[in-house]
N, CA, C and O atoms as a printed pandas DataFrame, in Angstrom:
     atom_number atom_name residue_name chain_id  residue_number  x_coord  y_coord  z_coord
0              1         N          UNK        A               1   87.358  217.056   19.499
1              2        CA          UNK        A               1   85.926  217.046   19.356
2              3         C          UNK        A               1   85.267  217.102   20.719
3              4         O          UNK        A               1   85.863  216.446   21.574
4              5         N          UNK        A               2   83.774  217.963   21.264
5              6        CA          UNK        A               2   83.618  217.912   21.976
6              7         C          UNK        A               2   82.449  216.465   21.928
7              8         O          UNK        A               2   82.218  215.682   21.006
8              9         N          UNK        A               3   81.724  216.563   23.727
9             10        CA          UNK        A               3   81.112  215.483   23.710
10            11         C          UNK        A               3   80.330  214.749   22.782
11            12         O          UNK        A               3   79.741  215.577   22.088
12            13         N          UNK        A               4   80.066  213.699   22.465
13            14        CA          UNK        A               4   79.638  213.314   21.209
14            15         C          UNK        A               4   78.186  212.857   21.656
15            16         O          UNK        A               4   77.983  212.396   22.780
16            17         N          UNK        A               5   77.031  213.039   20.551
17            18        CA          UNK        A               5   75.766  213.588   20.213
18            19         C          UNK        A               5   75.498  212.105   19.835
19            20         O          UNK        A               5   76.218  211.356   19.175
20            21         N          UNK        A               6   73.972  211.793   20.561
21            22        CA          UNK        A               6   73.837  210.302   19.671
22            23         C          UNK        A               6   73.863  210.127   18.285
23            24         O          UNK        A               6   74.048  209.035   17.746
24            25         N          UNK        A               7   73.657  211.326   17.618
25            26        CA          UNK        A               7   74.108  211.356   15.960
26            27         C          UNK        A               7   75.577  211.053   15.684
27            28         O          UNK        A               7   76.053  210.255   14.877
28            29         N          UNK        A               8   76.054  211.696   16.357
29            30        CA          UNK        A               8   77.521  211.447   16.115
30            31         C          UNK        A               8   78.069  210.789   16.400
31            32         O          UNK        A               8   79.229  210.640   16.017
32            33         N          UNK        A               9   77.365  209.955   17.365
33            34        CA          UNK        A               9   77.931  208.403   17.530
34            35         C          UNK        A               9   77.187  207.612   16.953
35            36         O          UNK        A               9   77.817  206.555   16.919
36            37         N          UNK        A              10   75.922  207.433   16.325
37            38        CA          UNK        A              10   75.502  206.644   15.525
38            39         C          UNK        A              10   76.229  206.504   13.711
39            40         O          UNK        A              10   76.435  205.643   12.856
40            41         N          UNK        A              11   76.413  208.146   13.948
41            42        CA          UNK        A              11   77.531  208.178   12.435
42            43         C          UNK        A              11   78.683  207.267   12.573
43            44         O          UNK        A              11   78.843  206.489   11.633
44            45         N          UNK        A              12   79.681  207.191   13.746
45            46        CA          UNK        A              12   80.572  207.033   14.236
46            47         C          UNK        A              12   80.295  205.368   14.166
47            48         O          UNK        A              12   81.290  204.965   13.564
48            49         N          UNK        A              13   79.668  204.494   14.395
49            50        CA          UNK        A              13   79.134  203.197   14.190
50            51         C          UNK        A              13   79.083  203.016   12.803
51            52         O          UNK        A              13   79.903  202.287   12.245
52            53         N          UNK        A              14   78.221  203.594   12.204
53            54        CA          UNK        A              14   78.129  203.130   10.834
54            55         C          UNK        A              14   79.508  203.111    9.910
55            56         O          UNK        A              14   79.711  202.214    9.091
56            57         N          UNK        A              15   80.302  204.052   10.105
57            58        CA          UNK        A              15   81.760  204.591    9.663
58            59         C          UNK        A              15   82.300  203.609    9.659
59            60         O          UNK        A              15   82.858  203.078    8.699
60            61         N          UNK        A              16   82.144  202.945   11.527
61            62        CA          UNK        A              16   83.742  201.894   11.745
62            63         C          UNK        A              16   82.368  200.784   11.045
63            64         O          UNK        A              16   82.857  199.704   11.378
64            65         N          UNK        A              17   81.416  200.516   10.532
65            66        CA          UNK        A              17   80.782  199.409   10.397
66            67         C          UNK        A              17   81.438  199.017    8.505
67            68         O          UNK        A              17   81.888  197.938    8.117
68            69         N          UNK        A              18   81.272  200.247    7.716
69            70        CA          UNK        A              18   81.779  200.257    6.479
70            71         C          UNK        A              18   82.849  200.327    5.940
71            72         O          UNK        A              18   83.152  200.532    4.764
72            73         N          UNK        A              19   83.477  200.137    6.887
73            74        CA          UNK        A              19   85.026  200.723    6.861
74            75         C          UNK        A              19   85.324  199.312    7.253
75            76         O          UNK        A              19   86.253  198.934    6.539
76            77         N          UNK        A              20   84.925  198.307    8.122
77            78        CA          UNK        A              20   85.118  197.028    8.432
78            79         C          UNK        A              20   85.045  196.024    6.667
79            80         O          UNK        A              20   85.843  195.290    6.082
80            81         N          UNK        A              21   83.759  196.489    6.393
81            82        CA          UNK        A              21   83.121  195.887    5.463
82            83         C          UNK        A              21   84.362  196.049    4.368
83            84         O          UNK        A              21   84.674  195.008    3.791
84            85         N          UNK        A              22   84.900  196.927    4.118
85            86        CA          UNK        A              22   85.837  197.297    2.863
86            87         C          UNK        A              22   86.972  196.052    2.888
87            88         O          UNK        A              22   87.556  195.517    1.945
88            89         N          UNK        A              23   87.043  195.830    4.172
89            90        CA          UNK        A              23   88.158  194.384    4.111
90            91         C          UNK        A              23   88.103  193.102    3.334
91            92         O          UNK        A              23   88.983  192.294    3.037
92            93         N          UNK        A              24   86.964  193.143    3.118
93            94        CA          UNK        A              24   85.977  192.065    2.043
94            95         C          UNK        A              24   86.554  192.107    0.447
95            96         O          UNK        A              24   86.691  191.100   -0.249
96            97         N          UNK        A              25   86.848  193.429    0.041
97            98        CA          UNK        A              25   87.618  193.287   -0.826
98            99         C          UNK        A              25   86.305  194.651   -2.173
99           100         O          UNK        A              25   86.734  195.210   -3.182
100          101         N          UNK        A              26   85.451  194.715   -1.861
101          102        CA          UNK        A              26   84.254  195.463   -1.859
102          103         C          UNK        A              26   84.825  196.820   -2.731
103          104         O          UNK        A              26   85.906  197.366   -2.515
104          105         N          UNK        A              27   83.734  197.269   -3.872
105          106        CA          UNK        A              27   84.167  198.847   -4.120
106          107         C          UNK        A              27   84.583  199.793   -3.245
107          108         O          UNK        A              27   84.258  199.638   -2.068
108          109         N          UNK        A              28   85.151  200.626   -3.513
109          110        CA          UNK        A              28   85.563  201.393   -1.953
110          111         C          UNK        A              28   84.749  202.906   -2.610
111          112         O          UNK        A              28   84.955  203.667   -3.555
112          113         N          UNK        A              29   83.456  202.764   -1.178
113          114        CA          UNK        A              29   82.918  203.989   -1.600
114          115         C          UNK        A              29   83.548  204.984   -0.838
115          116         O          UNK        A              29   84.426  204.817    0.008
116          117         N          UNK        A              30   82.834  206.433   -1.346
117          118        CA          UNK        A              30   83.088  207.527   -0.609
118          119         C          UNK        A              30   82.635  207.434    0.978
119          120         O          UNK        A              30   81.694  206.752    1.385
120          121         N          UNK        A              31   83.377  208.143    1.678
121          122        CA          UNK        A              31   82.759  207.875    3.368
122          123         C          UNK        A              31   82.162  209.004    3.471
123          124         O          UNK        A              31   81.877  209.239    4.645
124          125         N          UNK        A              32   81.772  210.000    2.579
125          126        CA          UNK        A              32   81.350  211.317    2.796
126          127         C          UNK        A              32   79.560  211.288    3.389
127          128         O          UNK        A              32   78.948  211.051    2.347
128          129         N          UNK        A              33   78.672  211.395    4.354
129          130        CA          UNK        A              33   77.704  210.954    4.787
130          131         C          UNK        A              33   77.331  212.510    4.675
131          132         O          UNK        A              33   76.915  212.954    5.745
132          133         N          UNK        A              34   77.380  213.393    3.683
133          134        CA          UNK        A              34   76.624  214.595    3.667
134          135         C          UNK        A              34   76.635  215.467    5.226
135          136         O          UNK        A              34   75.745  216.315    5.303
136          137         N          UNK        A              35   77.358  215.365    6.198
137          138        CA          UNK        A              35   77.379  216.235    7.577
138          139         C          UNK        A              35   78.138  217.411    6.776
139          140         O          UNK        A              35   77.596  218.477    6.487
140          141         N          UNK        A              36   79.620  217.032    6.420
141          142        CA          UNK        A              36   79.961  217.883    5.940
142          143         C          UNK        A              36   80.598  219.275    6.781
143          144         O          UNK        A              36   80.567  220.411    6.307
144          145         N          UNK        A              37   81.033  219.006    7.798
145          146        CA          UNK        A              37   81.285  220.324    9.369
146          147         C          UNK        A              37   82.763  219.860    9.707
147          148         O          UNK        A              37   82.810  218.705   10.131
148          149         N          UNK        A              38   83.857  220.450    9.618
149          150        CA          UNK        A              38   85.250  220.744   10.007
150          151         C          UNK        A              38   85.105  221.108   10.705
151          152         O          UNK        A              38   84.512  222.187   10.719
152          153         N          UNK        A              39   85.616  220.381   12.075
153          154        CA          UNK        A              39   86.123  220.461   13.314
154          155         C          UNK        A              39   87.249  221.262   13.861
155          156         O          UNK        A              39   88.461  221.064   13.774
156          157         N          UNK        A              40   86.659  222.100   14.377
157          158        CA          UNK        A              40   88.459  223.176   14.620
158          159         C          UNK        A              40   89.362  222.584   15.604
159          160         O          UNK        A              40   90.544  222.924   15.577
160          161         N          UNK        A              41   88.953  221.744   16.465
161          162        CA          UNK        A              41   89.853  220.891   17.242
162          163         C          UNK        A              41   90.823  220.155   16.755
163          164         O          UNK        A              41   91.960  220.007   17.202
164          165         N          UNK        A              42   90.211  219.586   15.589
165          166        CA          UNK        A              42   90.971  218.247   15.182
166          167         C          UNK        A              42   90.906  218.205   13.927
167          168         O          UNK        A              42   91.134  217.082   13.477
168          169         N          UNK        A              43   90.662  219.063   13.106
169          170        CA          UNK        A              43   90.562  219.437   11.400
170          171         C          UNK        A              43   89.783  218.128   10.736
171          172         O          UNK        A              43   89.833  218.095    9.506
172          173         N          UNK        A              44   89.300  217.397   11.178
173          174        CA          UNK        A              44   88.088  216.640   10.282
174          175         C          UNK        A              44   87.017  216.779   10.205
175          176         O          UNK        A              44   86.333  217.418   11.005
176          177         N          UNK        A              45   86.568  216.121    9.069
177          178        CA          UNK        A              45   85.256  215.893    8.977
178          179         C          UNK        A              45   84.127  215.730   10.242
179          180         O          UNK        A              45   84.115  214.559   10.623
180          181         N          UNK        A              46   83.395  216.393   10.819
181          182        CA          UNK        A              46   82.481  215.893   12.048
182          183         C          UNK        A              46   81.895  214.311   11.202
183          184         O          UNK        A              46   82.024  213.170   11.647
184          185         N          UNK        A              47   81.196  214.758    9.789
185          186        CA          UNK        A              47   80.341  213.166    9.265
186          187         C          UNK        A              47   81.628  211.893    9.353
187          188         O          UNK        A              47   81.536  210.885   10.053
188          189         N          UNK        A              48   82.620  212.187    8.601
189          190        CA          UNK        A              48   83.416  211.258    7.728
190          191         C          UNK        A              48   84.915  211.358    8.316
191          192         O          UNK        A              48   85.788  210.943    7.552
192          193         N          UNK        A              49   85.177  211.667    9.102
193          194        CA          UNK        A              49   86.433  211.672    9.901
194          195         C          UNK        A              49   87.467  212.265    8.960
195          196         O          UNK        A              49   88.526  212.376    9.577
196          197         N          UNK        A              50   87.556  212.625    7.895
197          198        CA          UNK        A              50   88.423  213.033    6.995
198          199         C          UNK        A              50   88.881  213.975    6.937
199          200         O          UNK        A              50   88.100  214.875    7.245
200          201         N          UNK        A              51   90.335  214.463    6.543
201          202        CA          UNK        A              51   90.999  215.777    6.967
202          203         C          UNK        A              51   90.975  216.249    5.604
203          204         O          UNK        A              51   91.028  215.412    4.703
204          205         N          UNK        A              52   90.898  217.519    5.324
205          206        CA          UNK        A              52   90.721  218.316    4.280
206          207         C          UNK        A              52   91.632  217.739    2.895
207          208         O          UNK        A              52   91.177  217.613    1.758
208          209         N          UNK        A              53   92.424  217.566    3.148
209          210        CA          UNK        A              53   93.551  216.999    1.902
210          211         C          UNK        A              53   92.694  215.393    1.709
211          212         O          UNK        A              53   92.146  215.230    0.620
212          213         N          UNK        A              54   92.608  214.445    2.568
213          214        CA          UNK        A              54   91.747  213.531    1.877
214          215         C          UNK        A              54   90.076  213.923    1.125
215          216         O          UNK        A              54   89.561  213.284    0.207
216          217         N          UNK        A              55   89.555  214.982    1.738
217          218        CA          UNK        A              55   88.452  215.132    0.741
218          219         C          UNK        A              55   88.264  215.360   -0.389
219          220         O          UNK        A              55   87.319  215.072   -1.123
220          221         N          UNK        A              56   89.962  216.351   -0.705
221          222        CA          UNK        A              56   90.012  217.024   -2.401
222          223         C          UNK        A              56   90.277  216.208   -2.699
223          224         O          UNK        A              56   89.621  215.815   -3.664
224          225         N          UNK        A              57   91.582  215.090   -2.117
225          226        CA          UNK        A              57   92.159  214.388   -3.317
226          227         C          UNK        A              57   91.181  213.194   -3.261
227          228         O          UNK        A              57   91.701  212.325   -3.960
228          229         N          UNK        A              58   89.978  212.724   -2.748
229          230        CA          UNK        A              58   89.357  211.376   -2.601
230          231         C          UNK        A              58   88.908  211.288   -4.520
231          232         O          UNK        A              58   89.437  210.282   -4.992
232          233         N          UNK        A              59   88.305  211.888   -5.326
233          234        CA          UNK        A              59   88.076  211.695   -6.388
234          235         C          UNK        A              59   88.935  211.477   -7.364
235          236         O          UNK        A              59   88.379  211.039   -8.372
236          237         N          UNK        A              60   90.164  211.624   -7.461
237          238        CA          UNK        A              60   91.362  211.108   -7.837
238          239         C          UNK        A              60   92.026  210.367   -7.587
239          240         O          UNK        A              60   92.760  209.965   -8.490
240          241         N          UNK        A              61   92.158  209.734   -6.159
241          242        CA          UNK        A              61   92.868  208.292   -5.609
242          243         C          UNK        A              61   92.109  207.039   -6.558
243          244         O          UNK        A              61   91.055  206.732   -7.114
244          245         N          UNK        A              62   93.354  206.633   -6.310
245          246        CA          UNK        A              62   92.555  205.050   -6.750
246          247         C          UNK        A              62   92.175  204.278   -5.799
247          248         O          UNK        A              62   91.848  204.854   -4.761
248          249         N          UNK        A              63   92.072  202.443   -5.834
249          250        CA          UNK        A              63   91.347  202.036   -4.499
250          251         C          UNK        A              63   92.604  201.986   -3.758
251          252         O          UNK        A              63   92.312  202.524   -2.689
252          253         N          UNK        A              64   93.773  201.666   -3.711
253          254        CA          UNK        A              64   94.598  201.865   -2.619
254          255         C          UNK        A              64   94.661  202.861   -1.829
255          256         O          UNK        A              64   94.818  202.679   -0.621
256          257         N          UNK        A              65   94.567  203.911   -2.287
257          258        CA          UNK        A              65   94.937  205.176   -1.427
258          259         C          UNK        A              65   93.208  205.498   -0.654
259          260         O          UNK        A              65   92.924  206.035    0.416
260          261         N          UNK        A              66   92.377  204.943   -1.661
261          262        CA          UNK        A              66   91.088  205.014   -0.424
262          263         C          UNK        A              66   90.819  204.445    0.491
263          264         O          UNK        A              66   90.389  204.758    1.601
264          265         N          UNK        A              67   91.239  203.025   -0.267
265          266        CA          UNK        A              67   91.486  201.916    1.157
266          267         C          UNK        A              67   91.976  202.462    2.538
267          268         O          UNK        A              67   91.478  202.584    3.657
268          269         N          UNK        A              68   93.328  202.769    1.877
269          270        CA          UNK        A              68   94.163  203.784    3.165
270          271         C          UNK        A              68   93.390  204.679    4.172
271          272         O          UNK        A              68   93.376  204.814    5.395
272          273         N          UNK        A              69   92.759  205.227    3.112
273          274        CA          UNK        A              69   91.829  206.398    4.174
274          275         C          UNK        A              69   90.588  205.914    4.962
275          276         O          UNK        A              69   90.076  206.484    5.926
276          277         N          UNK        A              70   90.274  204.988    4.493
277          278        CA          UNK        A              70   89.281  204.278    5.113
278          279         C          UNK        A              70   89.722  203.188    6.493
279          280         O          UNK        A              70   89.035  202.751    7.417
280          281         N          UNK        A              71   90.843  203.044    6.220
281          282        CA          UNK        A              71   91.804  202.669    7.740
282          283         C          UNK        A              71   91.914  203.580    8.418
283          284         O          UNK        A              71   91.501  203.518    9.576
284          285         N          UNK        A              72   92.627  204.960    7.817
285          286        CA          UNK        A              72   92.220  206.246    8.954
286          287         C          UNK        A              72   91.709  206.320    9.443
287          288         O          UNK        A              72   91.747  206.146   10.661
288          289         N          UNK        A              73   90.784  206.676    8.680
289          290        CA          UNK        A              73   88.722  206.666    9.559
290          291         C          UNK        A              73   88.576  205.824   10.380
291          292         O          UNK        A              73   88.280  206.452   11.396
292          293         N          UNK        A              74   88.591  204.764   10.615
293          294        CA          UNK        A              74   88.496  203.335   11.217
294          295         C          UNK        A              74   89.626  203.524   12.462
295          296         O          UNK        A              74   89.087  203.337   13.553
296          297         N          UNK        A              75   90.909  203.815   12.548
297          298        CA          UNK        A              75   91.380  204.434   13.618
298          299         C          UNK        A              75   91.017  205.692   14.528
299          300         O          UNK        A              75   90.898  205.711   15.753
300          301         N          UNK        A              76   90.878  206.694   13.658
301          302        CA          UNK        A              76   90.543  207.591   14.045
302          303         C          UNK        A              76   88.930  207.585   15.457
303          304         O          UNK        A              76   88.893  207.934   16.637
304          305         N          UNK        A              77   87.639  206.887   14.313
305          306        CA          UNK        A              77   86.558  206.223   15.101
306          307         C          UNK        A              77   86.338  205.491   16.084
307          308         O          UNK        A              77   85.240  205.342   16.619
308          309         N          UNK        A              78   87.651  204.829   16.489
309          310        CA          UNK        A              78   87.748  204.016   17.119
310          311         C          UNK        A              78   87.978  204.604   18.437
311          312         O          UNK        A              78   87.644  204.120   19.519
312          313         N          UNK        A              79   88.673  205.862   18.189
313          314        CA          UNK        A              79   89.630  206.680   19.009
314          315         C          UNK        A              79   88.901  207.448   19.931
315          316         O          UNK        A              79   89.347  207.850   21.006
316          317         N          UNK        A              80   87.471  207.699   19.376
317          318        CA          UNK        A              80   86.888  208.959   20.034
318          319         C          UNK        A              80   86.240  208.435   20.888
319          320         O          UNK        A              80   85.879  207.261   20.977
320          321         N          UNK        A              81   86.025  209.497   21.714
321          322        CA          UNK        A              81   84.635  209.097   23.039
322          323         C          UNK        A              81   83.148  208.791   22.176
323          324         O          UNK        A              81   82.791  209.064   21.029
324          325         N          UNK        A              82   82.619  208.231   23.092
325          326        CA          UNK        A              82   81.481  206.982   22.672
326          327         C          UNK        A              82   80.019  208.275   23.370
327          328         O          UNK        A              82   78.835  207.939   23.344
């Protein structure tokens, strides 16, 4: 990803903020924030950090496997320049 946009780091906050929150034990929503832009660098989501195979299969996982992805995200966010 290139340099990151105060949008994209304010997305990037809210992400690791809900993604914290899910530890609570909480419905596990979608992380999809409508950006919606695949990154050719790094094949995710620019909004939602998510790589193409978690977006199809997100409506079919149950909460474990979203949980999971929502740790992704949460690594992943953590990972990038600020």
């Amino acid at each position: 990803m290139s340099a990151a946009s105060p949008a994209d780091t304010e997305r990037r906050v809210r992400l690791l903020a809900r993604a914290r929150e899910l530890r609570r034990g909480d419905p596990v929503p979608s992380p999809c924030n409508s950006v919606c832009r695949i990154e050719p660098a790094t094949g995710l989501c620019a909004g939602c950090l998510r790589d193409l195979d978690e977006i199809a299969h997100w409506s079919g996982w149950g909460d474990a496997e979203r949980r999971a992805t929502w740790l992704r995200i949460e690594q992943r966010a953590s990972r990038l320049p600020a």
